[in-house]
C-alpha positions as CSV (number, residue, x, y, z in Angstrom):
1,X,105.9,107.4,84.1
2,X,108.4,110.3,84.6
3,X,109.5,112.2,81.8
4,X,113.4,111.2,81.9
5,X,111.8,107.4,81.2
6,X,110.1,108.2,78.1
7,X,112.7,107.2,75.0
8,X,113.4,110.3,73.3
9,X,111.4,113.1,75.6
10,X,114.7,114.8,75.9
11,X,114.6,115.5,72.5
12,X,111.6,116.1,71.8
13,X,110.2,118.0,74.8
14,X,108.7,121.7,74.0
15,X,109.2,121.4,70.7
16,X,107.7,123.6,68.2
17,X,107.3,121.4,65.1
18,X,107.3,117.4,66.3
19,X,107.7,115.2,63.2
20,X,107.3,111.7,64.6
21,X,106.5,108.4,62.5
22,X,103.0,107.4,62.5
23,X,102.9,104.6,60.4
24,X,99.7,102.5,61.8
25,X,96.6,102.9,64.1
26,X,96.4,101.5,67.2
27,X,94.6,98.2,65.6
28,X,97.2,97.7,62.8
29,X,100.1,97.9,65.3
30,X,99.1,95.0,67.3
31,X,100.3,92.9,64.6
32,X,103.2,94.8,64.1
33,X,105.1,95.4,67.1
34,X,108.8,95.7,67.2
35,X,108.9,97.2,63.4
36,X,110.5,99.8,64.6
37,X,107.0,102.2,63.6
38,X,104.5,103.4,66.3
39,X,100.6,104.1,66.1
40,X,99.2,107.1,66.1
41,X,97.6,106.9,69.6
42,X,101.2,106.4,70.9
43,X,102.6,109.3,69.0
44,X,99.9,111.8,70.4
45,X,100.3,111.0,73.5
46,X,103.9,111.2,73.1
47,X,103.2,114.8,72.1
48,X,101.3,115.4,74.6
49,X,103.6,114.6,77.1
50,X,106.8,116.1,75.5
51,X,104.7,119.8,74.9
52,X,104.4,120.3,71.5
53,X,103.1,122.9,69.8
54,X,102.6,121.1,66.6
55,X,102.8,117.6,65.7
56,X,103.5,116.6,62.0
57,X,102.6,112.4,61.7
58,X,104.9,111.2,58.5
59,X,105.9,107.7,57.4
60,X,102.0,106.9,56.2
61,X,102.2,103.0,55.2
62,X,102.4,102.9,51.8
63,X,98.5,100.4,51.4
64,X,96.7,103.3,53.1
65,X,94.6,105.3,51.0
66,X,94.1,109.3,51.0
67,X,90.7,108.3,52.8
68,X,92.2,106.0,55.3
69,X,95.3,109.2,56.1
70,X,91.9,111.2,56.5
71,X,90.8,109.0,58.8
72,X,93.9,108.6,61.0
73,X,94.2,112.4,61.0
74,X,90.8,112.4,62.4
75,X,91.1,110.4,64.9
76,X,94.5,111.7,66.3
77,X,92.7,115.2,66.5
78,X,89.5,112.8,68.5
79,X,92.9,112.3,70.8
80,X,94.2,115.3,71.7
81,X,93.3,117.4,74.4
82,X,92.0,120.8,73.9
83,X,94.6,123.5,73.5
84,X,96.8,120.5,72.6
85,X,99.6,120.7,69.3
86,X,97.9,121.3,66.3
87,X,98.3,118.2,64.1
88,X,98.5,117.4,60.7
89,X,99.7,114.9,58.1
90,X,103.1,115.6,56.6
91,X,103.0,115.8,52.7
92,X,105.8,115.6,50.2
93,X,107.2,119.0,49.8
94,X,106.0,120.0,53.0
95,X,107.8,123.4,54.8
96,X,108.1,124.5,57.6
97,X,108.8,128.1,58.9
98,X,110.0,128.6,62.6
């Protein structure tokens, strides 16, 4: 798909901090599309694509556990490709310097 097609790329392309909603993994959204949250496998590769440097997933359901974030961080580093944004979970009273 180009670029111009993908909702929000405009925005978000070359970014240097991408804070995107990461609400559910891939299995969870099944069940859950069109609540307005994505999965994490969508998100990265919505990094990916846009050229982030760093990726920032926030909007963690509320039922997961620090073990099951963990896990979900994990797993969007397993998706990345090498040299790809650094990624990591937002926490409250996270900052950021640009």
């Amino acid at each position: 798909m180009e670029a111009e097609w993908i909702s929000g790329n405009a925005l978000a392309e070359g970014a240097a901090v991408l804070l995107h909603d990461a609400q559910y993994t891939q299995e969870e959204y099944v069940e859950r599309v069109g609540w307005g949250h994505s999965s994490t496998e969508d998100v990265v590769t919505f990094a990916r694509r846009a050229g982030s440097r760093r990726l920032v997933l926030f909007h963690h359901d509320p039922l997961h556990t620090d073990e099951q974030l963990e896990r979900i961080l994990a797993r969007a580093n397993e998706l990345r490709a090498s040299g790809d944004a650094e990624v990591e979970l937002a926490r409250e009273g996270m900052t950021f310097e640009l």
